[in-house]
C-alpha positions in Angstrom: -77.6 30.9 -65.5 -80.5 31.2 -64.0 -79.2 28.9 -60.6 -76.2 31.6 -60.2 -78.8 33.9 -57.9 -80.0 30.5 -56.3 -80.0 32.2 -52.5 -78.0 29.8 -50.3 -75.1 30.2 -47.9 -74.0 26.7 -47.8 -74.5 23.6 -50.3 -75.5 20.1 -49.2 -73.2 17.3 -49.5 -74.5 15.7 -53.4 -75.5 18.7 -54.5 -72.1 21.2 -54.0 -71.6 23.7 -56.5 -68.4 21.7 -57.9 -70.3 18.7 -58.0 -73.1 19.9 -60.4 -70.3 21.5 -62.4 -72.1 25.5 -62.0 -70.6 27.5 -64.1 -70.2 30.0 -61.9 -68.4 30.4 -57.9 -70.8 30.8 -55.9 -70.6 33.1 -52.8 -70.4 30.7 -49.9 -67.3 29.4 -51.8 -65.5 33.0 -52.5 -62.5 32.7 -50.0 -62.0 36.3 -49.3 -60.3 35.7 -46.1 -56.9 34.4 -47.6 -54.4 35.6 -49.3 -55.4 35.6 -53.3 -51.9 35.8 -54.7 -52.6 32.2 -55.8 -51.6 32.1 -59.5 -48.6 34.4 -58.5 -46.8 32.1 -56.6 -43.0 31.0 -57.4 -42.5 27.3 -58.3 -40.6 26.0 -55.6 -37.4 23.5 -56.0 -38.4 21.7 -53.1 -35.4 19.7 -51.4 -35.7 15.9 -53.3 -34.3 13.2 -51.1 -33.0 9.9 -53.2 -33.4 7.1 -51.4 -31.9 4.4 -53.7 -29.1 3.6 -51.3 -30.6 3.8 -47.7 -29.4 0.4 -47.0 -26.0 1.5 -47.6 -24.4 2.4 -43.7 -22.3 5.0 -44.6 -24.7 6.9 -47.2 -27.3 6.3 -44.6 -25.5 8.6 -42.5 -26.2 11.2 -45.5 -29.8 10.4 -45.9 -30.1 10.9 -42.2 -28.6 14.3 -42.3 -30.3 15.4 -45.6 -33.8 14.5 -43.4 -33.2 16.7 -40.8 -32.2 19.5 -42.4 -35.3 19.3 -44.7 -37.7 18.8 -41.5 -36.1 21.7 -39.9 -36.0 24.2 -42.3 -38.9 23.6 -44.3 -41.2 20.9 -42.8 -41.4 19.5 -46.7 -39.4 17.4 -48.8 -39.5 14.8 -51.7 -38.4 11.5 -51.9 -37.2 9.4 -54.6 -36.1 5.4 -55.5 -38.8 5.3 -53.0 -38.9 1.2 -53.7 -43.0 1.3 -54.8 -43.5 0.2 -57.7 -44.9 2.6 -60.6 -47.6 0.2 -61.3 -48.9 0.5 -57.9 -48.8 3.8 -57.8 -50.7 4.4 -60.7 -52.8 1.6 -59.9 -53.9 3.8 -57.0 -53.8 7.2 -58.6 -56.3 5.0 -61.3 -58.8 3.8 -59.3 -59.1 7.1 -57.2 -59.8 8.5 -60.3 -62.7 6.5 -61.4 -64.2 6.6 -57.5 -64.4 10.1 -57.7 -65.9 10.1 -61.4 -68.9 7.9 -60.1 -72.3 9.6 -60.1 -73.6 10.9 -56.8 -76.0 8.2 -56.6 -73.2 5.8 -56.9 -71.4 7.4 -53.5 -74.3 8.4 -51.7 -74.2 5.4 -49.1 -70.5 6.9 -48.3 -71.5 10.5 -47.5 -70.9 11.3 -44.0 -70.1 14.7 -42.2 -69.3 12.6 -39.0 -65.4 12.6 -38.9 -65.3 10.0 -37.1 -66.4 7.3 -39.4 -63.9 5.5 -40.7 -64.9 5.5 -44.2 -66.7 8.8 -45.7 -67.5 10.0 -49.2 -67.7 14.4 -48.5 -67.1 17.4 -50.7 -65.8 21.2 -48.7 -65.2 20.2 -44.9 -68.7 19.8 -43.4 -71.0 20.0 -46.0 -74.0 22.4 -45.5 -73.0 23.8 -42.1 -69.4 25.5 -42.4 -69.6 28.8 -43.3 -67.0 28.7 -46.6 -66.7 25.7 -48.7 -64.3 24.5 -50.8 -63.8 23.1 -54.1 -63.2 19.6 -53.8 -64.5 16.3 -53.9 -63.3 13.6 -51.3 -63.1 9.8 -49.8 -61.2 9.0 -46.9 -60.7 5.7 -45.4 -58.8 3.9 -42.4 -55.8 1.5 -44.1 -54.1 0.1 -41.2 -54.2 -2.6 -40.9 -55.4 -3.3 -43.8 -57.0 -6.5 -43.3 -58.8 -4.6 -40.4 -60.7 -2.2 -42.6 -60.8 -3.1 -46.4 -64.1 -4.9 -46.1 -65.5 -1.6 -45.4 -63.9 0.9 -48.2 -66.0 0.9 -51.8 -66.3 -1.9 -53.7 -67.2 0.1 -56.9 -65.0 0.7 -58.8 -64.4 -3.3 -59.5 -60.3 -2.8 -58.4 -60.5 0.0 -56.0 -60.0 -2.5 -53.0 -57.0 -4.8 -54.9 -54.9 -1.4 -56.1 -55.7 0.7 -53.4 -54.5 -2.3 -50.8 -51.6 -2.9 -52.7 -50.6 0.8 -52.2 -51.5 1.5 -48.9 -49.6 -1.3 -47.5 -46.0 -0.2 -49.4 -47.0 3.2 -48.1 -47.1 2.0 -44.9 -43.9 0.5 -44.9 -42.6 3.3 -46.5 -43.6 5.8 -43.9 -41.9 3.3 -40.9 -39.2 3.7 -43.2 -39.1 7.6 -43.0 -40.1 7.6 -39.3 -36.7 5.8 -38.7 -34.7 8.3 -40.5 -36.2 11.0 -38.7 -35.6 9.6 -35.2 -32.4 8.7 -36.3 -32.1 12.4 -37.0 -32.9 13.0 -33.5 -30.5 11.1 -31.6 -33.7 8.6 -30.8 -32.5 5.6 -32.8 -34.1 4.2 -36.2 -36.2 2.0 -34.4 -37.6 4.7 -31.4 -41.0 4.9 -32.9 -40.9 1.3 -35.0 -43.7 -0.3 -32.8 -46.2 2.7 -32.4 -45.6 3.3 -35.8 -46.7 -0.1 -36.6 -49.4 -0.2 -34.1 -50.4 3.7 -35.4 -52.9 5.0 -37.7 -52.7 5.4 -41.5 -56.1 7.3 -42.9 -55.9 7.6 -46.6 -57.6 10.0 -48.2 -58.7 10.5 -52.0 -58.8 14.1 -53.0 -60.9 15.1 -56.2 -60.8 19.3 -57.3 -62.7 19.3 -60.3 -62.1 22.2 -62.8 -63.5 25.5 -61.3 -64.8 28.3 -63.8 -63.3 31.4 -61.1 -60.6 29.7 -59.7 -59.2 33.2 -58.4 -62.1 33.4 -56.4 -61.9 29.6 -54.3 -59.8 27.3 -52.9 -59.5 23.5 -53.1 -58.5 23.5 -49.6 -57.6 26.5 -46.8 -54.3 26.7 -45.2 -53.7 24.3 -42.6 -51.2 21.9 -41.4 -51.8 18.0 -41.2 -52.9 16.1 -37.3 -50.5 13.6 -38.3 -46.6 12.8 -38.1 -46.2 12.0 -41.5 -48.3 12.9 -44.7 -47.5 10.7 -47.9 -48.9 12.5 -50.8 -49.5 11.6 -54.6 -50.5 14.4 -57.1 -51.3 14.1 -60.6 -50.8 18.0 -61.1 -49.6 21.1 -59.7 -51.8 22.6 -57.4 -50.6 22.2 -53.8 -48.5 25.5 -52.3 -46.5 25.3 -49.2 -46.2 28.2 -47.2 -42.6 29.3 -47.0 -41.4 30.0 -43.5 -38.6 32.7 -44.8 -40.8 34.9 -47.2 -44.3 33.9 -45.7 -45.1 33.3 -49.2 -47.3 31.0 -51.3 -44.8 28.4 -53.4 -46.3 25.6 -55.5 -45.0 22.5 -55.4 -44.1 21.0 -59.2 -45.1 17.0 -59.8 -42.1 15.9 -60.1 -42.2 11.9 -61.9 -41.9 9.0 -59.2 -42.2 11.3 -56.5 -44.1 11.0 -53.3 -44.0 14.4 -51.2 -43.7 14.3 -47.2 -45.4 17.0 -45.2 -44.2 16.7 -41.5 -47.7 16.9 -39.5 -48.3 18.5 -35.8 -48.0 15.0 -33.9 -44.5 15.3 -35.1 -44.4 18.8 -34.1 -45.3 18.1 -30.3 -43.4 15.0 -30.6 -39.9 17.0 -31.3 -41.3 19.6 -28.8 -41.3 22.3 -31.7 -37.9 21.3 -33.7 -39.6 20.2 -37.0 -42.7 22.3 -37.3 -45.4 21.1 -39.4 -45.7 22.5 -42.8 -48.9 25.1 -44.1 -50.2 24.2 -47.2 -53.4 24.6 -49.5 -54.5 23.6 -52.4 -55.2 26.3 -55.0 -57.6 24.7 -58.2 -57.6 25.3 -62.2 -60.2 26.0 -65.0 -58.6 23.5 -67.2 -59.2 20.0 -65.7 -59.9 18.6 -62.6 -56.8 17.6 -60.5 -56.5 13.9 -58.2 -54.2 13.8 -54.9 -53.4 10.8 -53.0 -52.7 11.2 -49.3 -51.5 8.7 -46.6 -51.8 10.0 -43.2 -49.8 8.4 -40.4 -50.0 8.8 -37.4 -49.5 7.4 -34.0 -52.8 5.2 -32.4 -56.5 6.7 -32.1 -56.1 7.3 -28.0 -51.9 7.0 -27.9 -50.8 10.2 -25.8 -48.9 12.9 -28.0 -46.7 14.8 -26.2 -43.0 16.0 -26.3 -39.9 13.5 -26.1 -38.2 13.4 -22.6 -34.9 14.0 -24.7 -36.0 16.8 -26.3 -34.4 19.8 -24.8 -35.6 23.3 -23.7 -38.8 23.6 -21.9 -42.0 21.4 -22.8 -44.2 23.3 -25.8 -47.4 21.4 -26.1 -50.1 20.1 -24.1 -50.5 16.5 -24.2 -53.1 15.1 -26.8 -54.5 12.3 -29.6 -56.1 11.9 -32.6 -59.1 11.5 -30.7 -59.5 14.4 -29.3 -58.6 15.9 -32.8 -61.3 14.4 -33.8 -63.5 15.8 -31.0 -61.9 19.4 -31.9 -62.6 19.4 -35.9 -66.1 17.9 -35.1 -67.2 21.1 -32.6 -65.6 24.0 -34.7 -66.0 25.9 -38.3 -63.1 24.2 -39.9 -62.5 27.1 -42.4 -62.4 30.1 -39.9 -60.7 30.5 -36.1 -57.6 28.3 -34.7 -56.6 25.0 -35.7 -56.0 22.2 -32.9 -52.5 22.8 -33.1 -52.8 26.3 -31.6 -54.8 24.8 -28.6 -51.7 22.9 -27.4 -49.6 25.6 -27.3 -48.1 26.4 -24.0 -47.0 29.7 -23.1 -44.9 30.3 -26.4 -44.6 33.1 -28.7 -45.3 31.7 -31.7 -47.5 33.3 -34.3 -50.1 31.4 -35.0 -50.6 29.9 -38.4 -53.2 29.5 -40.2 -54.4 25.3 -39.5 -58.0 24.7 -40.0 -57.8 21.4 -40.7 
């Protein structure tokens, strides 16, 4: 135990407390600032959306109607009879697996704090220079098109470019598939947003939160909302919460088989000037066994401007903005303390502000 009263306030990027398995939270990663009712929260019976019969006109109508209601009220919702195949999706849940199991020395020519690269191997947000870490282990990657960036993405383990390619580019169909249902939903048309969709940004990211000794004390990740319009997520086990807009309190979010979860992001936020906000979540972690999520964020193109819908009604919300200067933001600020980049856009509105450092 003799490393427990090692004296640092931040931990380098290979040698993280969660990757060297310490047996012990370290204070850098004690999360004092949020709310610690973590292994209190409710299960939630999240609304779970079938889409088996989407082709179908008239139940379209439903599944149109069943959309909006979840991105209004909740920001959150599950789908179903998704159309990807289970061997796909495990095939992906697989392979992330094994990446993340790889010795350090095996992802070192990954690790990056630079956000902007478009593939990077970190653990925490910015490694060694943000005040509070978190427990996790992560590789994100650029998707779409594929054929523009798989050449680039690891090519250990042996399968990691085959399976993840085969699920990224269903997931990215998929998510054109839910971004017409939601304009739909808004009086836009199904195929409003088909081309910038198409044209837009999917940025997958591989999520690792190995087993952590105090998991009262940390956090996997803070609470924040997604720079996205949609997030596509896979989890392998309970751990994400969702911040419930009625009772501001923690829920978490059961795995429910063949499910993918959607987490309406802020881009989608500005977009419907405020009428489907984007959800809060974190990630709270386990002393049992590490835990593997999945991610697909989409979004619309890196320097596309972001900005409210002409027909959206009342007055405009948001400043305009991209996933470039998103990028600029989360590079220039202490990702686990202040205002997220959703805040900054803000106009004039009295809306509490949430809790989005990511």
């Amino acid at each position: 135990m003799a490393d427990k009263y090692e004296d640092s306030s931040s931990f380098s990027m290979g040698k993280s407390a969660q990757e060297r398995g310490l047996s012990y939270v370290p204070k850098c990663y004690e999360a004092q600032a949020f709310d610690k009712s973590k292994s209190d929260a409710n299960i939630w019976d999240a609304p779970t959306i079938d889409l088996a019969r989407i082709a179908d006109p008239t139940h379209r109508s439903i599944l149109v109607q069943q959309v909006a209601n979840a991105c209004r009220n909740h920001g959150f919702f599950q789908i179903v009879n998704h159309g990807i195949a289970e061997a796909t999706v495990e095939g992906a849940l697989s392979v992330a697996s094994t990446f993340l199991n790889l010795s350090t020395e095996s992802k070192a020519k990954y690790m990056s704090n630079d956000v902007h690269n478009p593939v990077r191997y970190g653990t925490s947000l910015k490694d060694g220079v943000d005040k509070l870490q978190f427990w996790r282990t992560f590789l994100k990657h650029y998707s779409h098109p594929l054929n523009h960036w798989i050449h680039m993405w690891p090519d250990s383990p042996l399968h990691y470019r085959q399976k993840m390619g085969e699920y990224v580019v269903e997931l990215q169909k998929l998510a054109e598939k839910m971004m017409g249902l939601i304009s739909e939903s808004l009086g836009v048309g199904p195929n409003y947003w088909k081309k910038k969709v198409d044209e837009g940004m999917q940025v997958m990211t591989v999520n690792g939160y190995p087993a952590c000794p105090q998991p009262e004390l940390a956090l996997g990740l803070p609470p924040h909302s997604d720079y996205c319009c949609l997030t596509l997520l896979l989890q392998d086990s309970p751990g994400l919460q969702i911040l419930d807009r009625g009772t501001n309190t923690w829920m978490l979010v059961p795995v429910v088989e063949g499910a993918i979860q959607i987490h309406v992001g802020d881009q989608l936020e500005v977009l419907t000037n405020g009428l489907y906000k984007s959800v809060v979540h974190r990630v709270v972690l386990n002393s049992d066994k590490p835990r593997i999520s999945v991610a697909g964020l989409h979004a619309l193109g890196m320097d596309v401007p972001v900005e409210p819908l002409p027909e959206m009604p009342d007055a405009r919300r948001y400043r305009q903005s991209s996933f470039s200067d998103f990028l600029d933001f989360i590079s220039k600020n202490d990702l686990g303390q202040g205002r997220g980049f959703l805040d900054t856009l803000k106009i004039n509105v009295d809306d509490t502000t949430r809790d989005r450092q990511i």
